[in-house]
C-alpha positions as CSV (number, residue, x, y, z in Angstrom):
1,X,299.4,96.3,60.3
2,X,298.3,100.1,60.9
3,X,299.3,102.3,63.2
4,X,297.4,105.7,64.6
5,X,298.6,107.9,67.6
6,X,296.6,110.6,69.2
7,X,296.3,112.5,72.4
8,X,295.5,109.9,74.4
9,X,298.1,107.0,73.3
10,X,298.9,105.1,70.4
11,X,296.9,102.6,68.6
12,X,298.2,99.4,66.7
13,X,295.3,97.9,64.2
14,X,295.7,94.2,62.1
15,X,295.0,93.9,58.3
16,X,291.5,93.5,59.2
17,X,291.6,96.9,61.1
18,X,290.5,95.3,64.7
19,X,292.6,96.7,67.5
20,X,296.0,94.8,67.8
21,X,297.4,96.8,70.6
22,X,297.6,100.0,72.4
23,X,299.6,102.3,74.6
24,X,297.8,105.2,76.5
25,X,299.9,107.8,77.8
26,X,300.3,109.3,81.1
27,X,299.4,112.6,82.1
28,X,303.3,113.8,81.9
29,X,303.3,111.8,78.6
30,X,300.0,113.3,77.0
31,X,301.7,116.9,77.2
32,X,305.0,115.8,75.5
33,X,303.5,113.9,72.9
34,X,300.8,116.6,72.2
35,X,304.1,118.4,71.1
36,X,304.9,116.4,68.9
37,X,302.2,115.1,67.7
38,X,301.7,119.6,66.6
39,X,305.2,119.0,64.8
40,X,304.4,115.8,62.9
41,X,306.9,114.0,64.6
42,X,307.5,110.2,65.7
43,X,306.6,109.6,69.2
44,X,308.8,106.5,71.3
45,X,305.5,104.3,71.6
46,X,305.4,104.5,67.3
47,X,309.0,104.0,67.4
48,X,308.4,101.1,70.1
49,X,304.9,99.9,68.0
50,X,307.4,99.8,64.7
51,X,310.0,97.6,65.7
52,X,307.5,95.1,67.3
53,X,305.2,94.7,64.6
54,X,305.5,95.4,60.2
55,X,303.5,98.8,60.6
56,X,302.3,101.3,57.9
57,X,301.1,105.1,59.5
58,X,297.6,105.0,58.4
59,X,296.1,108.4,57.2
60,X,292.5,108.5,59.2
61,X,291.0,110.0,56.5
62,X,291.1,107.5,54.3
63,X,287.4,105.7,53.6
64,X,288.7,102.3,55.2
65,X,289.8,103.6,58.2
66,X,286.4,106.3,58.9
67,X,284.9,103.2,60.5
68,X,287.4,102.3,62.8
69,X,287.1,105.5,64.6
70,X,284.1,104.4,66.4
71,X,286.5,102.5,68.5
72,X,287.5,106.1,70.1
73,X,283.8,106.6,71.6
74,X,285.4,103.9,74.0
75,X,287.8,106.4,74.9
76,X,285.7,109.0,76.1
77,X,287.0,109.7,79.8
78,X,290.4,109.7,78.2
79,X,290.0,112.0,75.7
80,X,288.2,114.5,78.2
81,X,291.1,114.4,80.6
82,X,293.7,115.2,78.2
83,X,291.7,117.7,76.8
84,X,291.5,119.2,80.3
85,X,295.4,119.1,80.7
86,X,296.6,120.4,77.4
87,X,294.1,123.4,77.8
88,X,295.5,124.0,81.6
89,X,299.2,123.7,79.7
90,X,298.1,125.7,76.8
91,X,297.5,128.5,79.1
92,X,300.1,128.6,81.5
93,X,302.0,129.1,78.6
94,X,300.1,131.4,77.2
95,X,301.8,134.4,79.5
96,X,304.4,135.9,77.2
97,X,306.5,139.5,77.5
98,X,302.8,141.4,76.2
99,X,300.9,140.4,79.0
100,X,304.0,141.4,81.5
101,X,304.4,144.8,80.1
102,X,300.4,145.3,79.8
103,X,300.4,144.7,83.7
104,X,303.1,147.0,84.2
105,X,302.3,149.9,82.6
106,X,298.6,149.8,83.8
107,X,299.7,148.9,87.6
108,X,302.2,152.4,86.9
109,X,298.9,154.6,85.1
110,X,297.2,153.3,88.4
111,X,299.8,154.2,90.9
112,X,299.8,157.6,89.0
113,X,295.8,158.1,89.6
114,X,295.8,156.6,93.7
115,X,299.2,159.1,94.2
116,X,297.5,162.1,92.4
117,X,294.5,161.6,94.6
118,X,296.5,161.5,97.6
119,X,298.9,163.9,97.3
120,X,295.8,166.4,96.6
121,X,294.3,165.6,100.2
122,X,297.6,165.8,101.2
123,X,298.4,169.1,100.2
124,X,294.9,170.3,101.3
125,X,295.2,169.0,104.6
126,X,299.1,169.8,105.5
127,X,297.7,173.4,104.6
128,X,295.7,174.0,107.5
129,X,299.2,173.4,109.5
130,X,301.6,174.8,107.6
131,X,299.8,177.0,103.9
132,X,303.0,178.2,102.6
133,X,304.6,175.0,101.2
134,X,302.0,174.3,98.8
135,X,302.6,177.6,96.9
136,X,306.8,176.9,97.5
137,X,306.9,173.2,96.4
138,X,305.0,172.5,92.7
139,X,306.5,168.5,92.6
140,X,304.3,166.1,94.4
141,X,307.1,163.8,95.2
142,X,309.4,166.3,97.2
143,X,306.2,167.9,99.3
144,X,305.4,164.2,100.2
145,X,309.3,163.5,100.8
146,X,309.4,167.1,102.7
147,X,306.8,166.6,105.0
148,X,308.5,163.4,106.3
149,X,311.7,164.7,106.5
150,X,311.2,167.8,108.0
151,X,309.0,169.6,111.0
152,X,307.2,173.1,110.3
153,X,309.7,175.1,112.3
154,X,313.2,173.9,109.9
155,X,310.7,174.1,107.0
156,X,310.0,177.5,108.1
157,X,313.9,178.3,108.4
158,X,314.5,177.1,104.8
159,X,311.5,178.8,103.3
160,X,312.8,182.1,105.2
161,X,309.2,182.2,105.9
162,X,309.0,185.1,108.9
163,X,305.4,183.7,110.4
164,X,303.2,181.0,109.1
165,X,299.5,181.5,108.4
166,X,299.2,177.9,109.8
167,X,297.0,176.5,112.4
168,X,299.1,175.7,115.4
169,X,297.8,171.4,115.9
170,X,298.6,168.9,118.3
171,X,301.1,166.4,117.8
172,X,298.6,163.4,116.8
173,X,297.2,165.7,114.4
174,X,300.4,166.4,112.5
175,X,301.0,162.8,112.9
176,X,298.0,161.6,110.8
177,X,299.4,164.0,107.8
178,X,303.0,162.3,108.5
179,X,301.6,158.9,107.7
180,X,299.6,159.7,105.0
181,X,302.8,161.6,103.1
182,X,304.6,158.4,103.9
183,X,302.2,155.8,102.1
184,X,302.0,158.6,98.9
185,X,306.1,158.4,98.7
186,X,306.0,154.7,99.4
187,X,303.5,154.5,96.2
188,X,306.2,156.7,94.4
189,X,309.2,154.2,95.3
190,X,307.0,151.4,93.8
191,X,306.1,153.1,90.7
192,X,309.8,153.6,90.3
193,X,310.9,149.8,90.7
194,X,308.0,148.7,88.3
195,X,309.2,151.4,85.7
196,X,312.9,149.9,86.2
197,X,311.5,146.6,85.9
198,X,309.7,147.6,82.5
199,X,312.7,148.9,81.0
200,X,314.2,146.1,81.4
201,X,311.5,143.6,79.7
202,X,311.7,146.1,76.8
203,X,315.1,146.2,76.5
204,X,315.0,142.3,75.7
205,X,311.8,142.2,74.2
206,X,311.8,145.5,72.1
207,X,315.2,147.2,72.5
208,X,314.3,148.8,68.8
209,X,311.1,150.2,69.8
210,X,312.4,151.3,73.7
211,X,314.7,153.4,71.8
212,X,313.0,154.9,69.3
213,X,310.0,155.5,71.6
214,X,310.8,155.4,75.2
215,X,309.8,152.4,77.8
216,X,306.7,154.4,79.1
217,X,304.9,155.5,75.6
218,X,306.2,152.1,74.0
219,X,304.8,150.4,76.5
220,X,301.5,152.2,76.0
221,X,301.1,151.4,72.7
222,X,301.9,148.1,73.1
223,X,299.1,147.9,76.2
224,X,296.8,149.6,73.3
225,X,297.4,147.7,70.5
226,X,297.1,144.4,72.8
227,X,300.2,143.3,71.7
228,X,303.6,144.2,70.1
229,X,302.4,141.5,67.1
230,X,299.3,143.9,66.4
231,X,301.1,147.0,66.6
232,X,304.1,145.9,64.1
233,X,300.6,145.1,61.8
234,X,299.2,148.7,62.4
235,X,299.7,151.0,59.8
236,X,301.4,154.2,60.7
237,X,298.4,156.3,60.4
238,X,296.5,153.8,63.0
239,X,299.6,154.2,65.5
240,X,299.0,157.7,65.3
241,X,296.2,158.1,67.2
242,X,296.4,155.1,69.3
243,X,295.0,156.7,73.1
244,X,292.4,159.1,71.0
245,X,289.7,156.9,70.4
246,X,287.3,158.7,72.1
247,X,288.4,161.7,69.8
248,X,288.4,159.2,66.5
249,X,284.5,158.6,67.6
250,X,283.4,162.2,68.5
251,X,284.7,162.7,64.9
252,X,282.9,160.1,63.2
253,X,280.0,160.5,65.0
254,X,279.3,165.0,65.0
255,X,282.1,165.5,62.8
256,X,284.1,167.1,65.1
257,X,288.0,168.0,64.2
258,X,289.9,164.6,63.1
259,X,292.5,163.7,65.9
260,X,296.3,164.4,65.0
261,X,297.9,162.1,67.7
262,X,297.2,160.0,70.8
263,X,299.7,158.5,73.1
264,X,302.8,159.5,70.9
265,X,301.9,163.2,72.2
266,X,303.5,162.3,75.0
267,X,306.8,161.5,73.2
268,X,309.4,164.6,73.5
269,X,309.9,164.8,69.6
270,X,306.0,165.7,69.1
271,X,306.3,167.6,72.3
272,X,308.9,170.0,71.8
273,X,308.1,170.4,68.2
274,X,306.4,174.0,67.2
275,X,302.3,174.2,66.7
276,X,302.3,174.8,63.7
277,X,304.4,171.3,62.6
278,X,303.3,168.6,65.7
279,X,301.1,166.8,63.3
280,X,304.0,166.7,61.2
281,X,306.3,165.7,63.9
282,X,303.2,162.6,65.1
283,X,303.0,161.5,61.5
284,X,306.8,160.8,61.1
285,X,306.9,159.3,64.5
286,X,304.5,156.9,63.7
287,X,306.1,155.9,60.7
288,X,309.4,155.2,62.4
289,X,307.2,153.5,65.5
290,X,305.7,151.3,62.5
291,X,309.2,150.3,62.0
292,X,310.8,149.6,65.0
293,X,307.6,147.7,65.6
294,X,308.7,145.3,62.6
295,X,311.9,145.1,63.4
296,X,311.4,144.0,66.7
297,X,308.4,141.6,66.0
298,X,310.0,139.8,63.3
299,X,313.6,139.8,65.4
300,X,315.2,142.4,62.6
301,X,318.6,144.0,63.5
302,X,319.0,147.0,65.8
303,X,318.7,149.8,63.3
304,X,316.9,152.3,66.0
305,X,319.6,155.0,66.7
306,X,319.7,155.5,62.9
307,X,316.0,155.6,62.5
308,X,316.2,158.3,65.3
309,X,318.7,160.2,63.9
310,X,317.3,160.2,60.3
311,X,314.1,161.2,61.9
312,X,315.3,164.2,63.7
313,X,317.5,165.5,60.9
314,X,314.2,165.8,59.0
315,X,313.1,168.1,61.6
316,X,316.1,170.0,62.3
């Protein structure tokens, strides 16, 4: 007797190889045993099959068995319905920590755009009312938050301003600017609960990179790369100028000046480092990026404080 399991159920086949007996499976059952079936191991209809009959697992790629097979074409709704629900299950768990922290990080670079926007009608429109604060208050955040909080006259008090240039508007006027300053600082209270909420997926996911990098630029290189799995396969040199494509092109295409960095820029180490030495200062970076990367893809030991320190030593 032979016996030959598949998607759809298990099959039971005499010394003659006609069709003894079969079990099909369910649609809870298909997914479990599709599992298995991945890991090479026995499935509980086999195990059932075994005990009932004398069974030998029959490789189907042996010439005997090559005609048998026609028996699946029987099969056909079967097999189309379980393909259907072990590609639904193959996506849904398909979402993983990459395509979290891809969302994130692109829902924050949004909130950044709508917020800039607003804030710059904002300004522009609080400054027929009341001119001076725009030249006083440089952070978007605390002329949105001041505007809500306070009225012209205390802001005049605290400013020590003597006489306002502004236009003296009704109360449904200054009203309108109210609610828009209150929808730009409600957009700067989400961006701050989806940056906490990043942190903490990279803290689990990538504490070695987080470190090393920061949750905001890791995350962007990650969002880059596609996922932290390509980006521990970069070379340092590629991670490098990750965010200056457009840059890497203009130079291959007019021979324009070869890019030195990309998002890393943004990192304090290549910031703060002197003109003459932030290529320098992106090159290392990447390197150590390149490693953190690793040792975070391929669940290495938290080595990222010395990696950091080593690296600013150098620089010293």
């Amino acid at each position: 007797m032979y016996l030959y399991s598949c998607i759809i159920g298990t099959f039971v086949f005499n010394e003659h190889l006609k069709l003894k007996e079969k079990i099909l499976f369910n649609d809870k059952e298909i997914i479990q045993n599709y599992l298995l079936l991945e890991q090479n191991k026995e499935l509980k209809t086999e195990k059932k099959l075994k005990e009932r009959y004398r069974i030998e697992v029959i490789d189907i790629t042996h010439k005997k068995f090559l005609n048998v097979l026609d028996f699946l074409k029987d099969y056909s709704e079967n097999f189309y319905k379980a393909n259907i629900i072990i590609t639904k299950y193959k996506i849904s768990t398909s979402v993983n920590e990459d395509n979290l922290i891809i969302q994130t990080i692109d829902n924050i670079s949004e909130i950044d755009k709508v917020t800039n926007i607003l804030v710059k009608r904002l300004r522009e429109w609080y400054s027929l009312y009341f001119p001076e604060l725009d030249r006083k208050i440089e952070n978007n955040k605390d002329y949105a938050q001041l505007i809500i909080k306070k009225d012209k006259d205390s802001l005049t008090k605290d400013l020590k301003i003597k006489f306002s240039m502004g236009a003296s508007l009704r109360k449904e006027d200054v009203s309108q600017i109210i609610e828009l300053a209150k929808h730009a600082n409600s957009l700067y209270l989400l961006r701050e609960k989806n940056e906490k909420y990043l942190e903490s997926i990279m803290q689990k996911y990538c504490k070695n990179l987080n470190f090393l990098a920061g949750t905001l630029v890791s995350a962007k290189l990650i969002a880059q790369a596609g996922s932290l799995k390509k980006l521990s396969l970069f070379p340092a040199s590629t991670i490098q100028v990750l965010g200056a494509e457009k840059a890497l092109f203009r130079h291959i295409t007019t021979g324009a000046r070869t890019p030195k960095y990309g998002i890393i820029m943004q990192h304090p180490f290549v910031q703060n480092a002197r003109k003459e030495i932030k290529g320098k200062a992106a090159r290392t970076l990447a390197d150590k990026i390149s490693i953190a990367a690793k040792l975070d893809y391929f669940k290495g030991d938290f080595k990222a404080p010395s990696i950091k320190k080593e690296m600013e030593q150098k620089f010293k």
